[in-house]
Structure formats: C-alpha cells, structure tokens
N, C-alpha and C positions, 0 to 999 in steps of 0.2 A: 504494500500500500504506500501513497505517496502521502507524505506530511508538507504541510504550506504555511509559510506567516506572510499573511496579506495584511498593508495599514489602507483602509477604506476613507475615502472623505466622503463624506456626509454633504449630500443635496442641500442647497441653501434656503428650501420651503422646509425645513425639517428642522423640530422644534429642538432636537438634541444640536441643530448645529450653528442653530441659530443661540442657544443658552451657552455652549460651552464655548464660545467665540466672544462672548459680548461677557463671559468670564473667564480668560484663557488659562488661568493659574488653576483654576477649580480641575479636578479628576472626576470621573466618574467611573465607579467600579461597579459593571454589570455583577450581579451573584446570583441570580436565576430571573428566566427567562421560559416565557411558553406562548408561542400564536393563540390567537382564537382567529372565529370564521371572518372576522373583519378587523379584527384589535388584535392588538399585543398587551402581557403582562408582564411586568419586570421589576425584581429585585434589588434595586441600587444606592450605593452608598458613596456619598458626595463627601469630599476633602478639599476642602479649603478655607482661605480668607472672608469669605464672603458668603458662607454656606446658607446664611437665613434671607438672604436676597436670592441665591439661587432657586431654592427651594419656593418662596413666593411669584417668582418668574414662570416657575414649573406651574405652580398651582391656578396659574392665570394665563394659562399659555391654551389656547383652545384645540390645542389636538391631545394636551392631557385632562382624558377625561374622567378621573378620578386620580385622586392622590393620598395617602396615609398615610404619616409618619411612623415609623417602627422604633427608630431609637433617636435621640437627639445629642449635640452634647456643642460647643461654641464652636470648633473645627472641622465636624462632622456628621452627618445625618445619613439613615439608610430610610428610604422611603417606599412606599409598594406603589404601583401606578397603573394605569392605563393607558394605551394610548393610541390614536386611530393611525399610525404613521411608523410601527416597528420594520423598517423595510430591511434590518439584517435579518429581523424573525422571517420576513416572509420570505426574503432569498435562499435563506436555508432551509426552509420545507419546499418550499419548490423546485428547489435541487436534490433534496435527500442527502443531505450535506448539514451533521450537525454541525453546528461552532463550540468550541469546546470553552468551559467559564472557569474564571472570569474573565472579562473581556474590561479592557479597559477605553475609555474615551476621553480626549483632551485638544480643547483646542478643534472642535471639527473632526478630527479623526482618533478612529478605532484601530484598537491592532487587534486582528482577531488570529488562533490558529485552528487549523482542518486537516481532519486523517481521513483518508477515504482513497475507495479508485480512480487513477487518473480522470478515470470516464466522468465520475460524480464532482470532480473538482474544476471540471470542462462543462459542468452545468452551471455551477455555483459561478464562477467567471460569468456565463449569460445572466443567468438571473443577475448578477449583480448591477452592470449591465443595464437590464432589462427596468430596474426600479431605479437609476437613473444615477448608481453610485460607483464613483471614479474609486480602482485602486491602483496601489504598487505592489508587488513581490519584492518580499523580502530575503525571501530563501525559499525553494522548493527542495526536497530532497524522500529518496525512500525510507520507508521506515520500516525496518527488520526486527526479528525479533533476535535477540542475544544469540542463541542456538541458532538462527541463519547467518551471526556474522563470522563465526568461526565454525571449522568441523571439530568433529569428540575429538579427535586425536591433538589438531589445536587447543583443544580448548585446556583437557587433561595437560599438555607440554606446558603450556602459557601459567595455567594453574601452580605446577611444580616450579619453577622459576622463582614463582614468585613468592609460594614458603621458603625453599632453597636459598633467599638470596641473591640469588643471581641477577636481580632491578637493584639490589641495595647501590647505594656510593659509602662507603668502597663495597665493591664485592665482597659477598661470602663465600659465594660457590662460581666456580669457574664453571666453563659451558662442557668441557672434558668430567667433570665431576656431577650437571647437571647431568648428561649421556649416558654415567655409569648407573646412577640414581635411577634412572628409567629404564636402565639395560636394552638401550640403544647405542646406533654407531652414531659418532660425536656428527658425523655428516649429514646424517639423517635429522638429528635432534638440532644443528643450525638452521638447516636449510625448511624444517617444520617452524619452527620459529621467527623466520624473516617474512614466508607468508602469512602467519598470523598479526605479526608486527605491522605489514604491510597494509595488513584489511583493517586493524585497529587505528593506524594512523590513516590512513585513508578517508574513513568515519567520522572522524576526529578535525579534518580538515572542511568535509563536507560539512559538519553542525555548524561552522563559523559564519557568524549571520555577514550578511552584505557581498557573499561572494558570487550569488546567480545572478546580480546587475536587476534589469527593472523589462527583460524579454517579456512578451505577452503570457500569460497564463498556459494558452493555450500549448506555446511552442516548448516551456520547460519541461510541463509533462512530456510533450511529443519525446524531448531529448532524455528522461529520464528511463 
C-alpha cells in the first residue's frame, strides 16, 4: 500500500479558511470527525492567543450550524460542531480514502496523511479536486510491513549483530566472530548483511519528508 502527506489549502468560501486566516497563529486540531448525508461532524481543539474570538467567529459563522463547547481553558478550547461545508469529510468518502487523525489546520491549510491503494489515492487526488481544494505532496512512499522489508534470514543476521555488538562504537564483536556465532561462512554472513543494510537505509532515506518535490499525485503513484 502507498502512504501520502498531502498539505491541502482550503477554498476561500470555507469557513475553516476563512477563520484560520483572519487568525493565523490559532491551530486547529481535528480529533474526530464523521460525514453525515449533507453535514459534517467534528471534534476540535483550538490553541491559541485568541481562542474566545475564534471560537465566537465559529459560532457566528453561518455554515457552522451548531456548536458546543466541550472543554475551555484561556489558550485552548475543544469544541463539537456542525457544519454544512466539511469538504475533507466528503472527499474522503467519496474516495474511500480515510484520512487518518489528527489532522491539523493553520493558516488555510491542513496536512492530512492517507494509506490506501495507489488506485484509492488517484480518487482522493479527484475528489479533492472535484470540491474545489488545491494540494501539494509532501512525500508519497510505500508502506511495508517490517517482515516485507527484510527476509527471516535478514532479519535473524540483523537481529544477532545487534545483541552481539557488532553496531556498538567500538565494537564488541567482529563480523568473523558474528559468522562463527551463527555458524556461517564470514562471506555469507557480510554479504546477508549489506543487503539488509541496504533495504534498511534505503527506507530510511525514503521517510525523509520533502524529497518527492510537488509531481502531481497522480504521476508519484504511477512511479511508485
């Protein structure tokens, strides 16, 4: 499966992008979230300077159509709401493409991330799209699971090493010493461990955000 951090900006008819703009220091911390048949419900907890102006902004903003305070405090408030205008909720059901929370919002834009199949993440790009909201890629990359990124036999070598010493500085155990330990030939037990090394640091370089540029959605998957 492919994993994606997309930062979405937010339609300028849209009361989140209209509030978090006209307070740019404020956060918004989505924490649960659910469509209905023409509304969205949402979870959120606001941090900042300005949090009881934000909050009365929200409550007088006519596409939030109910609002509750859940917890308050002078830097922070989580609020329950309504709202006729959730257009991340409805992109992600109309893709089949959940977004995974929390999701944070500031200033206009969201960073959201998404696991799913290339296929379903080539929808979520339309719908996005489709309800009128601009993103960037931040990184696309696939996402394995531990026992797909190494074989047993790696995984066992990699393992031993690393009780053995043999990652320590300085060394405890020499790679002739790890070979005996495993009752392999020392050629064997390097040349297992350069390919594990090599799929480890590989992985490793691929997580580092900002390195798949801002290519269209479409085409990372294609290259993935």
């Amino acid at each position: 499966m492919a994993q994606a951090t997309l930062t979405i900006t937010m339609p300028e008819q849209v009361w989140i992008q209209q509030i978090s703009t006209d307070y740019p220091e404020a956060t918004f911390r989505v924490l649960a979230a659910v469509p209905g048949a023409e509304t969205g419900f949402a979870l959120v907890r606001i941090a900042g300077t300005a949090v009881p102006e934000v909050v009365d902004d929200m409550n007088d903003h006519p596409q939030i159509t109910e609002l509750t305070l859940a917890q308050w405090s002078e830097n922070e408030a989580t609020v329950h709401f309504e709202t006729t205008a959730p257009l991340l909720l409805f992109s992600s059901q109309e893709s089949g493409m959940p977004i995974e929370l929390p999701v944070e919002i500031r200033d206009g834009e969201a960073t959201i991330d998404v696991t799913g199949s290339r296929e379903r993440l080539a929808e979520l790009a339309e719908q996005l799209e489709h309800f009128g909201l601009q993103y960037r890629i931040e990184n696309v990359r696939e996402r394995l699971h531990e026992s797909q990124l190494l074989s047993e036999r790696q995984l066992e070598i990699v393992v031993a090493a690393v009780e053995e010493g043999y990652y320590d500085t300085p060394r405890r155990c020499s790679l002739t010493e790890l070979a005996e330990s495993l009752d392999i030939a020392k050629s064997t037990c390097s040349e297992t461990l350069h390919r594990a090394e090599e799929a480890i640091v590989k992985r490793f370089v691929e997580d580092l955000p900002g390195l798949d540029g801002e290519e269209p959605l479409e085409e990372q998957l294609a290259a993935n």
